[in-house]
C-alpha beads as a LAMMPS data file, in Angstrom:
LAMMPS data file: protein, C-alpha beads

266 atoms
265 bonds

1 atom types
1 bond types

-500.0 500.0 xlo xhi
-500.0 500.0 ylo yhi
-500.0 500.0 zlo zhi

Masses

1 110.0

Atoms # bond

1 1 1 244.594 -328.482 -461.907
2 1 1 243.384 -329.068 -465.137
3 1 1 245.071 -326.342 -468.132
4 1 1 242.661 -325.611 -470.437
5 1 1 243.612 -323.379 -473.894
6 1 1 242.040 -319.258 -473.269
7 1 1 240.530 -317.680 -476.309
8 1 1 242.018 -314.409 -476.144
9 1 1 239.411 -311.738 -477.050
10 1 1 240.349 -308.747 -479.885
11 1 1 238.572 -305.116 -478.841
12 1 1 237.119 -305.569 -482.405
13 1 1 234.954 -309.196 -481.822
14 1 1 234.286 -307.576 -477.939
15 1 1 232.807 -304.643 -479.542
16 1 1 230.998 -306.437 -482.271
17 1 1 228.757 -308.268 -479.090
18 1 1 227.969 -304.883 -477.947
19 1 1 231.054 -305.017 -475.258
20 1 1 233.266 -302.704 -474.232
21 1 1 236.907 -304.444 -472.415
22 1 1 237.509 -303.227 -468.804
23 1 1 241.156 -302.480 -469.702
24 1 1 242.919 -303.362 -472.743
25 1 1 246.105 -305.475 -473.012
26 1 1 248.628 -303.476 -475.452
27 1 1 250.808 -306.704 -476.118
28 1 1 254.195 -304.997 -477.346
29 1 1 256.511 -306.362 -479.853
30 1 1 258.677 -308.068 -477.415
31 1 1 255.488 -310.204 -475.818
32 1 1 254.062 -310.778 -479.614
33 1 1 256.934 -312.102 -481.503
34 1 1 260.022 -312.973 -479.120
35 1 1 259.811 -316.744 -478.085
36 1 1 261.341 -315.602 -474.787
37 1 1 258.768 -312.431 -474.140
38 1 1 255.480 -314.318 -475.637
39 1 1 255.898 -316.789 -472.065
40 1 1 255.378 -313.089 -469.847
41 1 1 251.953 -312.556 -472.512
42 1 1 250.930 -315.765 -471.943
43 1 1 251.355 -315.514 -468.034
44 1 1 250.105 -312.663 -467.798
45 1 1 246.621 -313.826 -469.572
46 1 1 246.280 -316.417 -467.442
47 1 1 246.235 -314.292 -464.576
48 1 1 243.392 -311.775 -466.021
49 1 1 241.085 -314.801 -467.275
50 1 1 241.890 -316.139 -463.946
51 1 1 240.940 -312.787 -461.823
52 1 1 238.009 -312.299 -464.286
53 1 1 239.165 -309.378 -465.494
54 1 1 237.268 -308.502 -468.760
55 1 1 240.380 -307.656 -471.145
56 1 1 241.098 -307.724 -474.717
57 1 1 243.812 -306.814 -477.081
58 1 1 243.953 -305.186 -480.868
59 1 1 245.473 -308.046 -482.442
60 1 1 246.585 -307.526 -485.705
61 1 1 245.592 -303.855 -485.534
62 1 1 248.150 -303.373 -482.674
63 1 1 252.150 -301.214 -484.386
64 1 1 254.660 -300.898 -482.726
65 1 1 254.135 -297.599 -479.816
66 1 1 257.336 -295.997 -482.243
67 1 1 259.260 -295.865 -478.429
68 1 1 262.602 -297.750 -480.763
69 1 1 262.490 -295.017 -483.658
70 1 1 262.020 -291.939 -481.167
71 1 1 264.765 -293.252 -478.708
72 1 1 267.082 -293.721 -481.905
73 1 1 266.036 -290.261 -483.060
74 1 1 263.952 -290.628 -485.672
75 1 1 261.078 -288.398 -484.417
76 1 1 259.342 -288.358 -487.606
77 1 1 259.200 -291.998 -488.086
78 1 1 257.719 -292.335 -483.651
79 1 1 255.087 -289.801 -484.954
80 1 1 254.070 -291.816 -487.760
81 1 1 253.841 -294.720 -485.735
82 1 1 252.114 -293.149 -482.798
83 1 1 249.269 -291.595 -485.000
84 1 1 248.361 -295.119 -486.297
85 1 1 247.729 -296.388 -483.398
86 1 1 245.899 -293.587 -481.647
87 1 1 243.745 -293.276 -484.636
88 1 1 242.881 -297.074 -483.586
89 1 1 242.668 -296.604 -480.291
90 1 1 240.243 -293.535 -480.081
91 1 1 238.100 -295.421 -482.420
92 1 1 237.622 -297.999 -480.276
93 1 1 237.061 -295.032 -477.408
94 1 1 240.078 -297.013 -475.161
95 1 1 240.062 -295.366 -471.521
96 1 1 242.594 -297.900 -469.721
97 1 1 245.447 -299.872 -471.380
98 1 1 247.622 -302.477 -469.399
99 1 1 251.372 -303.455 -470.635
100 1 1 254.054 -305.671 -469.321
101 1 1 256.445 -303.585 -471.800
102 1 1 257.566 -300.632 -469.368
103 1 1 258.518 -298.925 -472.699
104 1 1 255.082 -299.589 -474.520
105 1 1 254.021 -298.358 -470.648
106 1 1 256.589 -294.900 -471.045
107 1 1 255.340 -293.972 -474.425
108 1 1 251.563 -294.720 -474.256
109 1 1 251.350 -293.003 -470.754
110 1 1 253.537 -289.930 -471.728
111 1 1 254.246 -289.445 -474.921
112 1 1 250.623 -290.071 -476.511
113 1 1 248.592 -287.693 -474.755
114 1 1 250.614 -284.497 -476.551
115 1 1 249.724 -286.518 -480.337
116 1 1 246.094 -286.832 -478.952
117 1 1 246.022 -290.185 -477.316
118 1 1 245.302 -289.285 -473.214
119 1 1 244.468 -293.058 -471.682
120 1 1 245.381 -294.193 -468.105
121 1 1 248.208 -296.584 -468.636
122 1 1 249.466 -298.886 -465.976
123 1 1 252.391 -301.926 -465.839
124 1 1 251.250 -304.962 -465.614
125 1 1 252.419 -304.754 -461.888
126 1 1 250.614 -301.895 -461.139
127 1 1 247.335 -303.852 -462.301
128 1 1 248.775 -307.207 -460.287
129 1 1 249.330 -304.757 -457.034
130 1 1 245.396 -303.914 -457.458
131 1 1 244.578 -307.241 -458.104
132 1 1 245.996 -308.291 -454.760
133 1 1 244.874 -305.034 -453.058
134 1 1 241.208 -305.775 -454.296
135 1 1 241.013 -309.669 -452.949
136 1 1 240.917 -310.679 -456.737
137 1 1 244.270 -312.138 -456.679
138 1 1 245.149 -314.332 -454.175
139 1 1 247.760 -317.387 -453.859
140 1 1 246.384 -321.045 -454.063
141 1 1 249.200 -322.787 -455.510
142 1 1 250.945 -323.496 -451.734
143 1 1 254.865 -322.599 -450.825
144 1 1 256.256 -322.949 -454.132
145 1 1 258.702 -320.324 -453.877
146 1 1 258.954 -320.501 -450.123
147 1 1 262.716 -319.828 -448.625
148 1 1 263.459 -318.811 -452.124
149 1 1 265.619 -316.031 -452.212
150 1 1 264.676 -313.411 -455.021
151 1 1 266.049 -310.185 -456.218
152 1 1 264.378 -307.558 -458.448
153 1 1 266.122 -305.772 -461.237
154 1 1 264.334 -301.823 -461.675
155 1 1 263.350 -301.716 -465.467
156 1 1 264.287 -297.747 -466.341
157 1 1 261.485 -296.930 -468.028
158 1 1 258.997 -298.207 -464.946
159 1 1 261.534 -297.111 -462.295
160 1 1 263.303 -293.737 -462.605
161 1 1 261.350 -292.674 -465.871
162 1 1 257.953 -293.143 -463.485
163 1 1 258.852 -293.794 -460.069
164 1 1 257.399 -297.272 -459.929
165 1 1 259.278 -299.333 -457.119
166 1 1 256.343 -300.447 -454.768
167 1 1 254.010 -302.285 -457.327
168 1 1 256.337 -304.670 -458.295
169 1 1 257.982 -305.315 -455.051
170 1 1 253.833 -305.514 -453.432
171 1 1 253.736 -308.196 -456.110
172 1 1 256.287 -310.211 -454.769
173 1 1 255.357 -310.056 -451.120
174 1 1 252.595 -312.658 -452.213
175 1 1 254.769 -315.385 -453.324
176 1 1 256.380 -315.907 -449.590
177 1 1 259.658 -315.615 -450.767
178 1 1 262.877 -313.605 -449.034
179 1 1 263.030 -310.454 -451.282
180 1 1 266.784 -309.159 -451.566
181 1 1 267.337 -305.712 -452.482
182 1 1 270.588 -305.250 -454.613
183 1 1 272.917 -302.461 -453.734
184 1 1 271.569 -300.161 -456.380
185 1 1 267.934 -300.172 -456.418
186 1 1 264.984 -298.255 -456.844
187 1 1 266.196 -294.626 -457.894
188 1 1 269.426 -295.526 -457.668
189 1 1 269.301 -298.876 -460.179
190 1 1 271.490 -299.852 -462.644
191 1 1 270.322 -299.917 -466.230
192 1 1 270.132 -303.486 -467.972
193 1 1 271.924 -302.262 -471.065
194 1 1 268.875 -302.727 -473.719
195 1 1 266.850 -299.344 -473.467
196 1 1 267.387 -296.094 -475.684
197 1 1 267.167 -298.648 -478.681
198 1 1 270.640 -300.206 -477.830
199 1 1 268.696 -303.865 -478.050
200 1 1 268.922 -303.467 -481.611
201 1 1 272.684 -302.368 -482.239
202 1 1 276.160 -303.463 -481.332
203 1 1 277.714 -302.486 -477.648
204 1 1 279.796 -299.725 -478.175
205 1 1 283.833 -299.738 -476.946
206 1 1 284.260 -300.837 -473.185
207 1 1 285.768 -303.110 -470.590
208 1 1 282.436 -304.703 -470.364
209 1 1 279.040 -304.582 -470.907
210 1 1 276.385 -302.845 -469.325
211 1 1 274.021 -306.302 -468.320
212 1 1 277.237 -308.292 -467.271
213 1 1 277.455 -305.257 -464.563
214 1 1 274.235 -305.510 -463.611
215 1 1 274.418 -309.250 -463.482
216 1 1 277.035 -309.006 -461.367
217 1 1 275.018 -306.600 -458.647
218 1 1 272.195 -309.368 -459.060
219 1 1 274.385 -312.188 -458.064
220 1 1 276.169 -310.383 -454.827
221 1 1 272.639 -311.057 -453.254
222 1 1 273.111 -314.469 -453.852
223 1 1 269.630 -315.084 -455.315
224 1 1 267.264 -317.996 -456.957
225 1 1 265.519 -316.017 -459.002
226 1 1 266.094 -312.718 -460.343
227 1 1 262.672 -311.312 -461.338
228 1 1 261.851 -308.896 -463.724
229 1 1 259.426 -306.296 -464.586
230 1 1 260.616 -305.904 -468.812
231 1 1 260.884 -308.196 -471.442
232 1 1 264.052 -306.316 -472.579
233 1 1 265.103 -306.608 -469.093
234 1 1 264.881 -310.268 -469.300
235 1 1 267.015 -311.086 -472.550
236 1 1 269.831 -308.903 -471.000
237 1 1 270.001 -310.515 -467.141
238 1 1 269.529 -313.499 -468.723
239 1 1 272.378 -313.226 -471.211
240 1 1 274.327 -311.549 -467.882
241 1 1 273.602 -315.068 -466.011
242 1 1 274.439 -316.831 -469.069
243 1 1 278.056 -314.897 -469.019
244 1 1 278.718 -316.127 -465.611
245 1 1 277.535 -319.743 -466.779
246 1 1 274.994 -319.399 -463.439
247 1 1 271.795 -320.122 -465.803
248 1 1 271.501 -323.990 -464.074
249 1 1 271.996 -322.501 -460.837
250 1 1 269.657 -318.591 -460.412
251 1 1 266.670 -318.421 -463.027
252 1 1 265.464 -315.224 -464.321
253 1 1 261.574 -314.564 -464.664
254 1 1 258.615 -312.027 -465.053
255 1 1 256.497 -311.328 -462.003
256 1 1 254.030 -312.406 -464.464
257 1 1 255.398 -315.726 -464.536
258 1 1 256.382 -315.947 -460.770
259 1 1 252.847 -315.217 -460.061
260 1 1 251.333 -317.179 -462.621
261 1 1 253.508 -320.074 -461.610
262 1 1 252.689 -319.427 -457.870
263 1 1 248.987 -320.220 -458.490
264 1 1 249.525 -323.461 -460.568
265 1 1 248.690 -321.456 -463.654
266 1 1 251.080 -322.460 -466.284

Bonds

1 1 1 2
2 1 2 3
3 1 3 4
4 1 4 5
5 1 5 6
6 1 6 7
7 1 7 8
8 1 8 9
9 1 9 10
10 1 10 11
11 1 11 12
12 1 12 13
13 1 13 14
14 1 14 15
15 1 15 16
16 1 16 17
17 1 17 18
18 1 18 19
19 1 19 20
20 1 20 21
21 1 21 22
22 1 22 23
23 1 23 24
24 1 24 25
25 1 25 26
26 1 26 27
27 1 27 28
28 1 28 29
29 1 29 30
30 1 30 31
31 1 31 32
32 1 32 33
33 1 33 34
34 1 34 35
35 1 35 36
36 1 36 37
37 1 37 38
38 1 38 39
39 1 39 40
40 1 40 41
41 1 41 42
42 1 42 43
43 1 43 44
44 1 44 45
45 1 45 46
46 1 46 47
47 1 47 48
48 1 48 49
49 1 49 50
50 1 50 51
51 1 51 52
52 1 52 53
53 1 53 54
54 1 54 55
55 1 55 56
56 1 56 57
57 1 57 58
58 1 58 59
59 1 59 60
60 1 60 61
61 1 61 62
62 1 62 63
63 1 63 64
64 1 64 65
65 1 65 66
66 1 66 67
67 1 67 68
68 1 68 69
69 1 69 70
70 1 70 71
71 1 71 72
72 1 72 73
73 1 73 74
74 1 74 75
75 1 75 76
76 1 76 77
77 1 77 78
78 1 78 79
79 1 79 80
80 1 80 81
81 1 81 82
82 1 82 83
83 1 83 84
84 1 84 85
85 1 85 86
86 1 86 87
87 1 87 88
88 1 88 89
89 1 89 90
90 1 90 91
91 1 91 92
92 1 92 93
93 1 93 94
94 1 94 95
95 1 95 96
96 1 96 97
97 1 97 98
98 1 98 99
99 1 99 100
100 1 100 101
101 1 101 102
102 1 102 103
103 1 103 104
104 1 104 105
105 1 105 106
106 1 106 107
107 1 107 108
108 1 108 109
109 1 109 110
110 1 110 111
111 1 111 112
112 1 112 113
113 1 113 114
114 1 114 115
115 1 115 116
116 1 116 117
117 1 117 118
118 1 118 119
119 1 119 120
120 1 120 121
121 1 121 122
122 1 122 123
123 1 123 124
124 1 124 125
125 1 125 126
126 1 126 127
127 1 127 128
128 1 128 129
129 1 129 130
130 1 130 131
131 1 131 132
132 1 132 133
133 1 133 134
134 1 134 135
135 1 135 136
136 1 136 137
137 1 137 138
138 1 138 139
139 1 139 140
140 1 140 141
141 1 141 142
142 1 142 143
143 1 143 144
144 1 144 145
145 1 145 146
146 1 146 147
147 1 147 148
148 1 148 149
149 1 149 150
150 1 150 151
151 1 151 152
152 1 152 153
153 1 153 154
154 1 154 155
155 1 155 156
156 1 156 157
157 1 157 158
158 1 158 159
159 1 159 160
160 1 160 161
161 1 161 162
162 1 162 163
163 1 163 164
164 1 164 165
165 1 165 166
166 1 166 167
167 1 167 168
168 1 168 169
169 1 169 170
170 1 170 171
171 1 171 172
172 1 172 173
173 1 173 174
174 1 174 175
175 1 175 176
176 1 176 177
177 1 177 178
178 1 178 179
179 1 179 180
180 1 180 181
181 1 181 182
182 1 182 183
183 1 183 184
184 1 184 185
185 1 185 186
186 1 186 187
187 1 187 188
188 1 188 189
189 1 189 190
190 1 190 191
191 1 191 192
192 1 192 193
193 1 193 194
194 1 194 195
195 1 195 196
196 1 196 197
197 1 197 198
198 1 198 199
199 1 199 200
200 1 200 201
201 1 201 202
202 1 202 203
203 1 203 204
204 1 204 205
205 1 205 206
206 1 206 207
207 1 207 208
208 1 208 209
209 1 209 210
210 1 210 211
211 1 211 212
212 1 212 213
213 1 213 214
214 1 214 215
215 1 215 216
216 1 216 217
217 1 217 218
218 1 218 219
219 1 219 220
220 1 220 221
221 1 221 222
222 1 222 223
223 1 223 224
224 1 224 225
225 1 225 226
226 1 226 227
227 1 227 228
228 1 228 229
229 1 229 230
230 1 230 231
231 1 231 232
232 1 232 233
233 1 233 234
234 1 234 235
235 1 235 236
236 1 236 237
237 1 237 238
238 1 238 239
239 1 239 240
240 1 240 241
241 1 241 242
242 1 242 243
243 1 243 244
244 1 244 245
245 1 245 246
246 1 246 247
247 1 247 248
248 1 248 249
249 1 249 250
250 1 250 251
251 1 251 252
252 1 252 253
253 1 253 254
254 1 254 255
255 1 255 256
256 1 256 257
257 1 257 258
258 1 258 259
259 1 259 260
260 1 260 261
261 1 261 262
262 1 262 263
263 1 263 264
264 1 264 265
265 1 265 266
């Protein structure tokens, strides 16, 4: 199959031709400037163009949701943030945004509505479960991940925050692979370490860190792949893997990218 380059659509040029996007993709800062994270974006859009969903995203007109500042405590500086971009948003009369960012996801769905931004938000899995649901996602790319073994780390923010667990576990269930549950899962997972702005400062005192834990629960399934559903999420089990020098051996990868990959998109 043939890649060809997608010309990724801003709401501003849609609207300009008299079009109005059937959901919007709110990239996050992760999937616009981390080399690791921009891969998920870029899955991701191949799925929509390839599902004909009729997306766009703000571009350059997109800040930050403020979910960093407010999680650090800075209120005043989330506000600030949150205002800007609802002030965009409602002026481009947004009714459905999609993020692989299950913080972007958090703040937009629950957080905006009180500041005046009400939209119905959805993960990225949420939309891939209605993809599959609808018959506009199917799998043509064969057995690639057939009698792999895969285990799926709960991102906080999507999990207990939301109660997400079946959308990105429906997800899977297309790829053909052996889904292993680790022993805490679902409402009972383990947080990755990154969220409540720790990403961005150093690990407090301890006899280890919070991802090399949770790495450890991932590997007691013995997996292939560890997939996840957050691009924070990602950096940490992958650093966890990396600690236990198991990165040639168990990859670690976006349902984006597992699905993407799946149907010979990348």
């Amino acid at each position: 199959m043939e890649k060809t380059s997608i010309q990724v659509p801003t709401v501003a040029e849609m609207i300009s031709r008299g079009e109005q996007p059937e959901v919007l993709f709110w990239v996050g800062c992760a999937g616009s400037f981390d080399d690791r994270a921009r891969k998920i974006t870029k899955a991701l859009v191949k799925i929509l163009h390839h599902c004909g969903v009729k997306y766009a995203v703000l571009g350059a007109e997109e800040s930050c949701t403020g979910d960093p500042a407010k999680r650090a405590g800075n209120e005043f500086l989330f506000q600030m943030q949150a205002m800007q971009n609802i002030q965009v948003l409602n002026a481009y009369e947004i009714k459905k945004i999609v993020t692989a960012c299950p913080h972007c996801f958090n703040t937009l769905k629950n957080e905006y509505p009180e500041l005046g931004g009400a939209y119905e938000v959805v993960h990225h899995t949420q939309l891939l479960q209605d993809l599959i649901d609808n018959g506009r996602l199917t799998m043509s790319g064969g057995g690639t991940f057939k009698g792999k073994r895969i285990t799926f780390h709960d991102p906080c923010y999507l999990g207990r925050a939301n109660e997400v667990y079946e959308a990105p576990r429906k997800a899977l269930e297309i790829l053909d692979a052996e889904l292993v549950e680790m022993r805490k899962c679902k409402k009972n997972g383990l947080c990755c370490g990154a969220g409540g702005a720790q990403m961005f400062k150093e690990a407090e005192k301890g006899d280890r860190e919070v991802n090399v834990a949770r790495t450890e629960q991932a590997l007691e399934t013995a997996p292939n792949i560890i997939a996840t559903g957050c691009p924070f999420c990602n950096t940490m089990m992958t650093d966890g893997v990396k600690h236990f020098e198991k990165e040639h051996e168990i990859e670690v990868k976006d349902i984006a990218e597992l699905i993407a990959e799946a149907n010979d998109l990348l």
